[in-house]
C-alpha positions in Angstrom: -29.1 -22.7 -33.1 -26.0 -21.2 -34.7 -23.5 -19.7 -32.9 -20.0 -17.7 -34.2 -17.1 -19.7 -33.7 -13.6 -17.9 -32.1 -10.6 -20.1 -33.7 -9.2 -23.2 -32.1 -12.6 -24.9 -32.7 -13.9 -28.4 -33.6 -15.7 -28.1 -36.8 -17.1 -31.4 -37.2 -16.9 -34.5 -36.6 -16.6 -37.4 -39.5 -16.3 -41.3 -39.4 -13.9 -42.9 -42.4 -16.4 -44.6 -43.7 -14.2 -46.4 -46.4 -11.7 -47.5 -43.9 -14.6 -49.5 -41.7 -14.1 -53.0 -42.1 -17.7 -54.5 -41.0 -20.6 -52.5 -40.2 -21.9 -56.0 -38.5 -19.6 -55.9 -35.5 -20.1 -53.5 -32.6 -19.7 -50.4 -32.4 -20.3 -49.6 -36.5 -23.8 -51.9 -35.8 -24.4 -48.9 -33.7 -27.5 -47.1 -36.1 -26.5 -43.8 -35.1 -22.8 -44.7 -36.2 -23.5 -47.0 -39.3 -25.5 -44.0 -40.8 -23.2 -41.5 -39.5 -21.1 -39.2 -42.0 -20.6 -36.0 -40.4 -21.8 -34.4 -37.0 -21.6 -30.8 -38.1 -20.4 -28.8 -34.1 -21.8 -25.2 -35.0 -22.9 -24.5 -32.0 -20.7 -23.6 -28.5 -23.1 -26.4 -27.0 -24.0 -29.5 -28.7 -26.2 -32.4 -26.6 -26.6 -36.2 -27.6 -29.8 -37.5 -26.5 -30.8 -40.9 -27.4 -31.7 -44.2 -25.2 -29.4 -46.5 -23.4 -27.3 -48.6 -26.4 -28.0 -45.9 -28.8 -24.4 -44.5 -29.0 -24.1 -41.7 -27.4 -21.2 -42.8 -24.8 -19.5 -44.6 -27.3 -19.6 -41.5 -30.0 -18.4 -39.2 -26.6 -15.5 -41.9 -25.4 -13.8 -42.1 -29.1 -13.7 -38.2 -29.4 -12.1 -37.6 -26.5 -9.4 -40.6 -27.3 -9.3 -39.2 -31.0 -8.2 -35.9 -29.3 -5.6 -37.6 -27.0 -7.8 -37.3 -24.1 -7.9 -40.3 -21.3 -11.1 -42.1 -22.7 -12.1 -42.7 -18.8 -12.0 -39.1 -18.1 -9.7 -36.2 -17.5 -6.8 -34.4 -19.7 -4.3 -35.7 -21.8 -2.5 -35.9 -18.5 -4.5 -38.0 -17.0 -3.3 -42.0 -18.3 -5.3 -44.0 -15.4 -7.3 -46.9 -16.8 -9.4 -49.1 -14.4 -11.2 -51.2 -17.5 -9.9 -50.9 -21.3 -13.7 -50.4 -21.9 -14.2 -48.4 -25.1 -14.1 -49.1 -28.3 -11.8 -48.7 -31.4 -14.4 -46.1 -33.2 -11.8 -43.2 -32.5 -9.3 -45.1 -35.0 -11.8 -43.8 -37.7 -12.5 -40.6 -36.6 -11.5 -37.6 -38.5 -11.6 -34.1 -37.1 -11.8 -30.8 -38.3 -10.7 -28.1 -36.4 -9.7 -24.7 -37.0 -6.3 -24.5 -35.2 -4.9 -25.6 -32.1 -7.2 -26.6 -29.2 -5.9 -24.9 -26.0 -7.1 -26.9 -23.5 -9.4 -30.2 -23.3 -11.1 -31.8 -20.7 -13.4 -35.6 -20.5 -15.6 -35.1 -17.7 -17.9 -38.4 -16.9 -19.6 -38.5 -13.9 -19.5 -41.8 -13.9 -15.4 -41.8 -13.1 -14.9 -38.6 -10.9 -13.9 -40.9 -8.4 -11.5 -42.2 -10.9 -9.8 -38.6 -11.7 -9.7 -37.3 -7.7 -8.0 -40.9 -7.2 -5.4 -40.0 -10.3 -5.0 -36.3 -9.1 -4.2 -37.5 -5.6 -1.8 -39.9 -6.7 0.1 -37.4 -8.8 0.4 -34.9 -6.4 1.7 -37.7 -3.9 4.8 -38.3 -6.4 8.0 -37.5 -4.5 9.8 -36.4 -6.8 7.4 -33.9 -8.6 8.3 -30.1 -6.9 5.7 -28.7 -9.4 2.4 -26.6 -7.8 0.0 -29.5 -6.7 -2.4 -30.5 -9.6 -5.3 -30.3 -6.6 -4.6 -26.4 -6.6 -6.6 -26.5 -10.0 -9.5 -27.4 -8.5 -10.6 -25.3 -5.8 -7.5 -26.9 -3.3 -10.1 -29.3 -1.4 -9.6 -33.2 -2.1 -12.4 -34.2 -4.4 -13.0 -37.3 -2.1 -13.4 -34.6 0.6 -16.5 -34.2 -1.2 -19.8 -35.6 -2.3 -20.0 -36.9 -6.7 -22.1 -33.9 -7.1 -19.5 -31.3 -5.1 -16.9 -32.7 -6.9 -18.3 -32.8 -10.6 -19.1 -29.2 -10.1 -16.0 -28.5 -8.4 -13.9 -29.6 -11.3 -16.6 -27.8 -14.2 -15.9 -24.8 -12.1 -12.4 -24.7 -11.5 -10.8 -26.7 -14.3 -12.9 -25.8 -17.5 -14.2 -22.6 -18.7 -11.1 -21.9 -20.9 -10.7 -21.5 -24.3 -10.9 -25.3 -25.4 -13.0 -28.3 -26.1 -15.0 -30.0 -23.4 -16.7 -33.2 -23.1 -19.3 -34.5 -20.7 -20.8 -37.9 -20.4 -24.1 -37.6 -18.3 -23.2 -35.2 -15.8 -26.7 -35.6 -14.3 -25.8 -38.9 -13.0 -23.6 -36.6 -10.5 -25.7 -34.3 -10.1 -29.6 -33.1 -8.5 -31.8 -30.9 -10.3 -30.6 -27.5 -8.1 -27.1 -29.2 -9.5 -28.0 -29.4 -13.1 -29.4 -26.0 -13.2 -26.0 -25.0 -11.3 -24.3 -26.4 -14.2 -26.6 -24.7 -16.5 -25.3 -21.4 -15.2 -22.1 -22.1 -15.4 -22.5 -23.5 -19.4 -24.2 -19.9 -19.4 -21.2 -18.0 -18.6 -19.0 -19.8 -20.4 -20.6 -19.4 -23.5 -21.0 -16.1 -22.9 -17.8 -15.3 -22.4 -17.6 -16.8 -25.6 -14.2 -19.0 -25.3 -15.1 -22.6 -25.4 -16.8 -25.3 -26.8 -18.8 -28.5 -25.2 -20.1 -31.7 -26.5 -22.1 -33.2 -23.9 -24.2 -36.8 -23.9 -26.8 -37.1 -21.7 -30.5 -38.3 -20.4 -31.6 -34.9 -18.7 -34.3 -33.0 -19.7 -33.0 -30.2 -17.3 -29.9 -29.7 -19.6 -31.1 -30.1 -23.2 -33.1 -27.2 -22.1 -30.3 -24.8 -22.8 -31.8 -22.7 -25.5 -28.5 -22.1 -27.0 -27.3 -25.8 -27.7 -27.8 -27.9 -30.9 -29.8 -30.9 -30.3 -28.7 -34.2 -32.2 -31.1 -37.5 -31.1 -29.6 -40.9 -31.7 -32.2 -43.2 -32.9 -32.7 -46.5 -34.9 -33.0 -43.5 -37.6 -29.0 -42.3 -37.2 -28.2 -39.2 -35.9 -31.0 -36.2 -36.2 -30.9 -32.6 -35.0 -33.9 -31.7 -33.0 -35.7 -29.1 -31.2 -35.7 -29.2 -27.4 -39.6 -30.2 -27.4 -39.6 -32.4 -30.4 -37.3 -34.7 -28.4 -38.1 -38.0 -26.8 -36.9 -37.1 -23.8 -38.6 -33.6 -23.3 -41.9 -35.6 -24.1 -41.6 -38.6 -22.4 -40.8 -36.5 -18.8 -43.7 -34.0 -19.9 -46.4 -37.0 -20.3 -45.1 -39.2 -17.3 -45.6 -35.8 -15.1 -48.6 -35.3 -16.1 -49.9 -38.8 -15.5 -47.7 -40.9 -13.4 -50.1 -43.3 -12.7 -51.0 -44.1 -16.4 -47.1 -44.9 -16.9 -46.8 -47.0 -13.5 -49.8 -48.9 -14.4 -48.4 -49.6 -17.7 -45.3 -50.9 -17.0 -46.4 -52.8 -14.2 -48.3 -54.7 -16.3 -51.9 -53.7 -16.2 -52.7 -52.3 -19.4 
């Protein structure tokens, strides 16, 4: 679904294709990213869907690092790094954008610990008289708190703004009352109508936004899709309707 665009937008998305030395070395053997051309971002939400290995992380960590944004998580403030982990797709990433982006933000549930550690250690810098950085989100340590407080407490306090957002399956932080929590809060955002989010994840909860743009990462590249035409919508909607059949399966006894 198409959505207006305020300025200070990402466009799209496109891989140098010509400047790829081998699409047999990871992460160009990636399907989604050796058919990839363009990822069109016309919508104020996109979701990635796809399994494990299909891209979706990868495609998520070099946007943020094309952007200047910690590839671990954070803003381009944040310069932690527990594991140089990603890959060197963002080196052939080109963006289009219609002007400046005012602010940007990685948020991976995976390494909220990672940023509350980072924030902490800034704001412990002796030297640094500036407001605490903590201050930004909600004034409560984020260790104070459990990965599912925390995630939230940063969506809520730190984005929202105009400016591009990215989110590596925020589920993984979060229960189903949390997801639809962040739902709500996607909701107002986008309502409000001043940012933008890209967001890869494995929840059928969240794809259910009937704003978003769907893209599914498959051995077939990168396809937009409708919410119920989706693996994932399907594959929660048969195993809850029979359990047994699936535990029976992959247990071995069919």
């Amino acid at each position: 679904m198409k959505t207006e665009l305020p300025t200070g937008k990402v466009l799209h998305i496109e891989i140098r294709r010509d400047a790829i030395p081998s699409y047999n070395v990871y992460p160009f053997s990636i399907a989604a990213i050796r058919q990839c051309e363009r990822l069109p971002l016309d919508s104020r939400v996109t979701f990635l869907v796809g399994n494990n290995g299909s891209g979706k992380s990868t495609i998520i960590e070099a946007i943020a690092s094309a952007l200047g944004i910690n590839p671990e998580g954070g803003s381009r403030n944040f310069n932690f790094a527990t594991r140089q982990s990603h890959s060197n797709l963002a080196r052939f990433l080109r963006i289009a954008r219609t002007g400046r982006l005012e602010d940007t933000f990685f948020l991976r549930a995976e390494s909220v610990f990672n940023v509350a550690t980072e924030i902490e250690r800034l704001d412990d810098e002796p030297w640094d008289k500036s407001p605490k950085i903590i201050d930004s989100y909600g004034g409560k340590s984020l260790h104070e708190q459990s990965h599912g407080e925390s995630f939230l407490a940063i969506a809520r306090k730190r984005l929202g703004k105009r400016g591009f957002y990215l989110m590596d399956e925020p589920e993984a932080a979060l229960s189903s009352t949390g997801q639809l929590a962040l739902l709500s809060l996607i909701d107002n955002w986008v309502t409000a109508g001043d940012c933008q989010l890209l967001i890869a994840t494995h929840s059928p909860i969240l794809i259910g936004y009937p704003k978003a743009t769907i893209y599914e990462l498959s051995e077939n590249g990168i396809q937009p899709v409708s919410y119920k035409e989706t693996q994932l919508y399907q594959f929660y909607r048969d195993f809850l309707c029979a359990p047994e059949l699936f535990l029976n399966r992959f247990a071995g006894k069919q």
